[in-house]
C-alpha positions, 0 to 999 in steps of 0.5 A: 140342333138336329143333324141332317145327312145327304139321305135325310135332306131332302125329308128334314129340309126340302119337304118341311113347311116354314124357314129351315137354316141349314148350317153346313160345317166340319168339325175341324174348323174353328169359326164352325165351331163358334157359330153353333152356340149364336145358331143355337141361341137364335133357334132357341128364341125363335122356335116358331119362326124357324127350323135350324139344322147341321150338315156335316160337310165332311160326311155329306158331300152329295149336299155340299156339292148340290148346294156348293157350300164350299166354304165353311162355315156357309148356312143355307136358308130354305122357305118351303123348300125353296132356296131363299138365302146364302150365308158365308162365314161366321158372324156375330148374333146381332148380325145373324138375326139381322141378315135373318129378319125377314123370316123372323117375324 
């Protein structure tokens, strides 16, 4: 998964056509830990439905305050660059890919 960072968001975002999962997490909290190999399957399975990146929320506090991902692990859906979904928490791949069906198909 690629790292977006506050100056890259608006360009590997906001601006790119199609569904971007934007994972906001921190390297110390275990659940963000978790969560990156289910996000990495499901964007492994899915490469033409959608885009999924990381922001660290450490080292990005302009993102994390822009779209209040207080909360961590919390995943942000954007569909041409709208805002279309909010996520909080580690879950599990079946119930990720279901919250996430719509822009699946």
């Amino acid at each position: 998964m690629k790292a977006v960072t506050d100056q890259s968001f608006d360009a590997e975002v906001l601006r790119m056509t199609g569904t971007v999962v934007v994972d906001f997490w921190a390297a110390w909290c275990p659940p963000c830990r978790a969560l990156e190999p289910v996000l990495q399957r499901i964007a492994d399975a899915h490469p033409d439905r959608l885009t999924v990146v990381k922001i660290d929320a450490d080292d990005n506090p302009e993102s994390v305050a822009r779209y209040g991902a207080l909360s961590l692990p919390t995943l942000k859906v954007f569909r041409e660059g709208r805002l279309v979904k909010t996520l909080v928490g580690a879950k599990p791949q079946p119930v990720l890919e279901a919250a996430l069906a719509d822009f699946l198909v």
